[in-house]
N, CA, C and O atoms as a printed pandas DataFrame, in Angstrom:
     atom_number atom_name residue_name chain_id  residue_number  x_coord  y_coord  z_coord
0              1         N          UNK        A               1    8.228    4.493  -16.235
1              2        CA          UNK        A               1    8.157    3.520  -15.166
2              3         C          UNK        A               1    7.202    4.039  -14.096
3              4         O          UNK        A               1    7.426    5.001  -13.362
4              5         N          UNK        A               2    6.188    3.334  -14.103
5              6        CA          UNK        A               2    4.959    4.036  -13.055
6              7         C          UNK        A               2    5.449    3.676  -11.526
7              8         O          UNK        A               2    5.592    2.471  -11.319
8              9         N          UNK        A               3    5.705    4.500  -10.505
9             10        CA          UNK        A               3    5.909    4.182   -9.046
10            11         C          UNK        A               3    4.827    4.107   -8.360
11            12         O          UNK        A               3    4.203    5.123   -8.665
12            13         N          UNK        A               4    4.236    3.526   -7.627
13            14        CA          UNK        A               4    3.094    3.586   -6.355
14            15         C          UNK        A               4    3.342    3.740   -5.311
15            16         O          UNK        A               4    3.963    2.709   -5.050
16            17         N          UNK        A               5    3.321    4.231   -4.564
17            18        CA          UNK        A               5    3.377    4.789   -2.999
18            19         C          UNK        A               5    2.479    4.340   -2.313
19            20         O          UNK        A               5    1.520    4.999   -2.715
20            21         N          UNK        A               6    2.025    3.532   -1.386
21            22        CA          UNK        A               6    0.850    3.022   -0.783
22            23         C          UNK        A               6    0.756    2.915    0.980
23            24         O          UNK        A               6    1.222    1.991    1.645
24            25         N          UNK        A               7    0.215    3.805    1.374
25            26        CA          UNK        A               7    0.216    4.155    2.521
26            27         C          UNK        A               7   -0.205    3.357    3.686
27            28         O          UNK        A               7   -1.318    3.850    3.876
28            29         N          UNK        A               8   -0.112    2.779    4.268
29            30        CA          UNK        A               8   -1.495    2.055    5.298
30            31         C          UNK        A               8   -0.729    1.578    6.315
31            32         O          UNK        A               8    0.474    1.341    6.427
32            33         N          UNK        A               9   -1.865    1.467    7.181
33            34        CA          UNK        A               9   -1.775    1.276    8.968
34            35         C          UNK        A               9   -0.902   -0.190    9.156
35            36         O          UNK        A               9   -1.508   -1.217    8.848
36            37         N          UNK        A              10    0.066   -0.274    9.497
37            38        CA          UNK        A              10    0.635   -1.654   10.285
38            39         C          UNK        A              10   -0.052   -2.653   10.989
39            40         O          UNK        A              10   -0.675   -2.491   12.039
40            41         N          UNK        A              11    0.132   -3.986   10.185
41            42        CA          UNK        A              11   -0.102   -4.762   10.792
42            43         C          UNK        A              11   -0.673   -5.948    9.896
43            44         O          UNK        A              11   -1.187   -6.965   10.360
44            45         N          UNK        A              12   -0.512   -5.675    8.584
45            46        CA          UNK        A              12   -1.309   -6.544    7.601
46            47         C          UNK        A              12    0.242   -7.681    7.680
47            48         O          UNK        A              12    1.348   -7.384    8.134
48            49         N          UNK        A              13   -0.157   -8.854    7.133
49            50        CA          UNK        A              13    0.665  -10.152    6.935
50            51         C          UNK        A              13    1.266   -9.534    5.700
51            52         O          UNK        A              13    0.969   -8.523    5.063
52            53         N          UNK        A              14    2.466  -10.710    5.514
53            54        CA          UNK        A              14    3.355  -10.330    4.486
54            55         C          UNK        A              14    2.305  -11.129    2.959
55            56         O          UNK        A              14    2.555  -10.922    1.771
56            57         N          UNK        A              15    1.249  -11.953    3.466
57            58        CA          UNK        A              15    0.769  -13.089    2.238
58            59         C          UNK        A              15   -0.176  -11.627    1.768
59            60         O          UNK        A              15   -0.199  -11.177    0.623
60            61         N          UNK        A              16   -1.007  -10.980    3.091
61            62        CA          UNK        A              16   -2.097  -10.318    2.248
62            63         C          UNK        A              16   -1.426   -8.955    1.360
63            64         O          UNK        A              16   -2.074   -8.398    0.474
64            65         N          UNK        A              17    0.592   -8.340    1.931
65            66        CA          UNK        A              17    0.966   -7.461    1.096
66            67         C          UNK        A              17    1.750   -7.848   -0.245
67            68         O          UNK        A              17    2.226   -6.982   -0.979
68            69         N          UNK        A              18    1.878   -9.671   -0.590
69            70        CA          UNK        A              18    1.845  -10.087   -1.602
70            71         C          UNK        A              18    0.796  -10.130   -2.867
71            72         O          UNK        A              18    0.984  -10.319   -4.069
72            73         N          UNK        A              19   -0.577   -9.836   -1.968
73            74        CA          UNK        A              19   -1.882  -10.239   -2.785
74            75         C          UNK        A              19   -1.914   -8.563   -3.319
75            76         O          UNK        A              19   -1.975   -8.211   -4.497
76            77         N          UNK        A              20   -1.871   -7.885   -2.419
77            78        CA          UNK        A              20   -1.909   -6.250   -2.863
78            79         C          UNK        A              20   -1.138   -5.900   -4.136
79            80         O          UNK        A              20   -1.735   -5.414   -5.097
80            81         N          UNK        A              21    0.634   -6.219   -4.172
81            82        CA          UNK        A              21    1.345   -6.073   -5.124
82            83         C          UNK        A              21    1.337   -6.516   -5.819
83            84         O          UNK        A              21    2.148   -6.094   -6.644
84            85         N          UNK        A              22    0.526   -7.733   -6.265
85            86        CA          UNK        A              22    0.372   -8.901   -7.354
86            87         C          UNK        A              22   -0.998   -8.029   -7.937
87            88         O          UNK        A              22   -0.762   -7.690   -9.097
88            89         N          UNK        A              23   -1.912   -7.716   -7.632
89            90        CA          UNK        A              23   -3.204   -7.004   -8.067
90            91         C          UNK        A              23   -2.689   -5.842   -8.663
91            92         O          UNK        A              23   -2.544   -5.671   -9.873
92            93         N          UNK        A              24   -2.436   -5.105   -7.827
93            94        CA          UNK        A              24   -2.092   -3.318   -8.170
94            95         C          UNK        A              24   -0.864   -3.352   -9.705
95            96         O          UNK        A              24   -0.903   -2.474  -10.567
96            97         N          UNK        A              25    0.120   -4.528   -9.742
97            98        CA          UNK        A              25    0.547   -4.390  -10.733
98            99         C          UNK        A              25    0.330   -4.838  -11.898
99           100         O          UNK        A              25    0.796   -4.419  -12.958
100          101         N          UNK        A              26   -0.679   -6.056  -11.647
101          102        CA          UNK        A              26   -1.823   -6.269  -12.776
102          103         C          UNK        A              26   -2.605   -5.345  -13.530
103          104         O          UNK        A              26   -2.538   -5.197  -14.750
104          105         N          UNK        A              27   -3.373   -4.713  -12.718
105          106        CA          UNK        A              27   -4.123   -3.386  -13.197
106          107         C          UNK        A              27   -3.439   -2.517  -13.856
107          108         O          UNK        A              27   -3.946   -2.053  -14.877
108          109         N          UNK        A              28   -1.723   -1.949  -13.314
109          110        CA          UNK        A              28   -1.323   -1.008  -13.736
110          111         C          UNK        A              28   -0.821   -1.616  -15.259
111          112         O          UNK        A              28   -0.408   -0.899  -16.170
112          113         N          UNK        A              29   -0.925   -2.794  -15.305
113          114        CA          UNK        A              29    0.331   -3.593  -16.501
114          115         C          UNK        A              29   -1.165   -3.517  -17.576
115          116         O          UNK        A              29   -1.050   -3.139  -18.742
116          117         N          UNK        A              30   -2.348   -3.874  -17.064
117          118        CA          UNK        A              30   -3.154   -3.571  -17.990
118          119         C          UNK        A              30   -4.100   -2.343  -18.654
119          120         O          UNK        A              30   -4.527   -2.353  -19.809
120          121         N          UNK        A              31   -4.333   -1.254  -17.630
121          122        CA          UNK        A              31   -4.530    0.090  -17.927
122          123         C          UNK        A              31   -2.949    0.721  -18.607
123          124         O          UNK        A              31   -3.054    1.573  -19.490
124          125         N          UNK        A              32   -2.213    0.493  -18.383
125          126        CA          UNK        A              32   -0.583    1.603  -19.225
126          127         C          UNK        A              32   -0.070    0.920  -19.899
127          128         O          UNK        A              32    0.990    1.346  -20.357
128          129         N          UNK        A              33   -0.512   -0.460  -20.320
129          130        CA          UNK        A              33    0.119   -1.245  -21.297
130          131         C          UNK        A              33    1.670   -1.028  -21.042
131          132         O          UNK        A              33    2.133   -0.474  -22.040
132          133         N          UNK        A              34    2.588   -1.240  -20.144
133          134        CA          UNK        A              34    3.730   -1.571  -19.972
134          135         C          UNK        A              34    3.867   -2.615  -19.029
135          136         O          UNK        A              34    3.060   -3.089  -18.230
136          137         N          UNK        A              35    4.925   -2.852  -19.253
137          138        CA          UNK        A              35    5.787   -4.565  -18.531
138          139         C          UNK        A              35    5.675   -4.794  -17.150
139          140         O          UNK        A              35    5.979   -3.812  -16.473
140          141         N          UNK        A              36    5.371   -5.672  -16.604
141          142        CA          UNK        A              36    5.150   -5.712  -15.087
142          143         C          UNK        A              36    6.949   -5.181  -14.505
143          144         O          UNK        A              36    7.114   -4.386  -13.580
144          145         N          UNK        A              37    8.194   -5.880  -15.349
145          146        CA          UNK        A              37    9.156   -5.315  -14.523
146          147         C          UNK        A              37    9.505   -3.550  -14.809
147          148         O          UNK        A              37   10.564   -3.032  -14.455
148          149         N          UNK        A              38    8.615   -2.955  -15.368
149          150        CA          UNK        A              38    8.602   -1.632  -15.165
150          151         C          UNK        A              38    7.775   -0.944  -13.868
151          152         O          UNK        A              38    7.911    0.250  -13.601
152          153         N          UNK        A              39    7.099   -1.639  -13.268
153          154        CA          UNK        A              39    5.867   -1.167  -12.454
154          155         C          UNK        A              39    7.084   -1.298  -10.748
155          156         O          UNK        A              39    8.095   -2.001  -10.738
156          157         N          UNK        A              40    6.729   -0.659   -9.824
157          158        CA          UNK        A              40    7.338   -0.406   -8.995
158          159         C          UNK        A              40    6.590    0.005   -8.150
159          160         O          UNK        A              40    5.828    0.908   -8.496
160          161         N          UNK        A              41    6.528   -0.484   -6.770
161          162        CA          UNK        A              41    5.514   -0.213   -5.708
162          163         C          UNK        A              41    6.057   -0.195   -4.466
163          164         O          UNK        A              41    6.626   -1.184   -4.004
164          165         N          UNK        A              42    5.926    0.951   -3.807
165          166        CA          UNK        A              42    6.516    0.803   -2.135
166          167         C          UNK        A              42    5.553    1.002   -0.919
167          168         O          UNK        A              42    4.762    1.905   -0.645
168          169         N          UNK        A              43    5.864   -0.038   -0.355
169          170        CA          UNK        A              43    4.587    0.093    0.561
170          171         C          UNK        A              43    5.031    0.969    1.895
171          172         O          UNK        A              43    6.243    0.764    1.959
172          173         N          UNK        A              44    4.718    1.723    2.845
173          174        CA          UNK        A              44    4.838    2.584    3.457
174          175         C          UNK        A              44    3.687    1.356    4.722
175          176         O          UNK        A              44    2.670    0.722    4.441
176          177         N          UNK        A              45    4.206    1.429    5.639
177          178        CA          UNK        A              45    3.460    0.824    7.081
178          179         C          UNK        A              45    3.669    1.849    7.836
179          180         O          UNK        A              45    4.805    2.244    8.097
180          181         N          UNK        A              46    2.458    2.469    8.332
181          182        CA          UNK        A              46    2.459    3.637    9.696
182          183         C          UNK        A              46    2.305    2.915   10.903
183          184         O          UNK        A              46    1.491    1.993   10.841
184          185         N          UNK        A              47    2.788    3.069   11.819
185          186        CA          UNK        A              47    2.498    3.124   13.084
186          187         C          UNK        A              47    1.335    3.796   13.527
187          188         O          UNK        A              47    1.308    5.022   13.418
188          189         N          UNK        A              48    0.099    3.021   14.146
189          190        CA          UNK        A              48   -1.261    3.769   14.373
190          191         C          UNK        A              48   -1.078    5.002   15.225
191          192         O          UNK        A              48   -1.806    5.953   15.507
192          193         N          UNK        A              49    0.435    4.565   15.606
193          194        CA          UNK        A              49    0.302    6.562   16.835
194          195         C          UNK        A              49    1.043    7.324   15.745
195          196         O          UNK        A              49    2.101    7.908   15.979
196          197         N          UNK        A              50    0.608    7.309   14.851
197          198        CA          UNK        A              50    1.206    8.216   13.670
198          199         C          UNK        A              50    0.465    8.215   12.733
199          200         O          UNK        A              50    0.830    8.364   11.567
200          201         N          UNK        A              51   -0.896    8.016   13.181
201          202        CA          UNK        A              51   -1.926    8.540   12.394
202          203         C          UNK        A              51   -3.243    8.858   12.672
203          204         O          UNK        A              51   -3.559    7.929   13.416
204          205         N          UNK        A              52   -4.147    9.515   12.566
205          206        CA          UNK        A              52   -4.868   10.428   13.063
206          207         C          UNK        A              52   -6.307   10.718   12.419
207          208         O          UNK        A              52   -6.313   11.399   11.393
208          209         N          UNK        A              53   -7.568   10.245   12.950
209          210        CA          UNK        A              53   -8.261   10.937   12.293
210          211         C          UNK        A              53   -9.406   11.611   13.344
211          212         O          UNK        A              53   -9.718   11.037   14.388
212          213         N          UNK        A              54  -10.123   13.202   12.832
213          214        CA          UNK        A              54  -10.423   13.894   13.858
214          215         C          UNK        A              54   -9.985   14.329   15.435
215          216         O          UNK        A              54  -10.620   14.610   16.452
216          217         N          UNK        A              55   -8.909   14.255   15.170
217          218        CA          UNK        A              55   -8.022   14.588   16.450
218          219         C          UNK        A              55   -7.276   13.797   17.092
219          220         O          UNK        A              55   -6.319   13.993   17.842
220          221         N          UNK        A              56   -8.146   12.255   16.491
221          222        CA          UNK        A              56   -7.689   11.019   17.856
222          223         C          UNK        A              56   -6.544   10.079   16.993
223          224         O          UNK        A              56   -6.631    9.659   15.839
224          225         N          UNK        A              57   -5.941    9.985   17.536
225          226        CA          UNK        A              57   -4.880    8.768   17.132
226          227         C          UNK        A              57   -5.431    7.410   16.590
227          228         O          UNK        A              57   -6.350    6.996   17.297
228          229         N          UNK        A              58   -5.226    6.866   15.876
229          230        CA          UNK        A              58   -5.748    5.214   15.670
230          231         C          UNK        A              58   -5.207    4.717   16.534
231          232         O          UNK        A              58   -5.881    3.687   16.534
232          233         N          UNK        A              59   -4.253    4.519   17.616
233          234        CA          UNK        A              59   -3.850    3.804   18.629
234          235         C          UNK        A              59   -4.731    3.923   19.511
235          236         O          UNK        A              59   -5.121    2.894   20.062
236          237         N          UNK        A              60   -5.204    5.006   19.834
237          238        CA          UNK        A              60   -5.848    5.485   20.652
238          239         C          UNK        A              60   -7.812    5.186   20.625
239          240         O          UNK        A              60   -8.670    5.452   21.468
240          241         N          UNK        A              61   -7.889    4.633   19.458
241          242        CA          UNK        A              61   -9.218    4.343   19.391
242          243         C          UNK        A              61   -9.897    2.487   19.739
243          244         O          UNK        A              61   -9.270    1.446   19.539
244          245         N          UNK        A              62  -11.262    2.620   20.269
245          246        CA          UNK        A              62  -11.126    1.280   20.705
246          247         C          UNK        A              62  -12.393    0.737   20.125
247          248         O          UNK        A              62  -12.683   -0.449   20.276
């Protein structure tokens, strides 16, 4: 049973994290040749002050 973990910044709509999980388990159902209800995906939403690149916060950038 393949799991995905998928990381990303808060704030996307629930339609465009339908379009994500509908794709990603397509691909996986057709690269591993197993069943879409084997495929399993959790999406992870950060808070931009909980993430960071070169020192600066994504909240923090403008």
């Amino acid at each position: 049973m393949p799991i995905i973990h998928v990381h990303m910044l808060e704030g996307r709509s629930l339609d465009l994290k339908r379009k994500l999980v509908g794709a990603m388990t397509e691909a996986v159902v057709k690269s591993l040749a197993v069943k879409p209800e084997a495929v399993r995906i959790i999406l992870h939403d950060m808070a931009k002050n909980n993430y960071a690149i070169a020192g600066v916060l994504e909240s923090e950038k403008k």
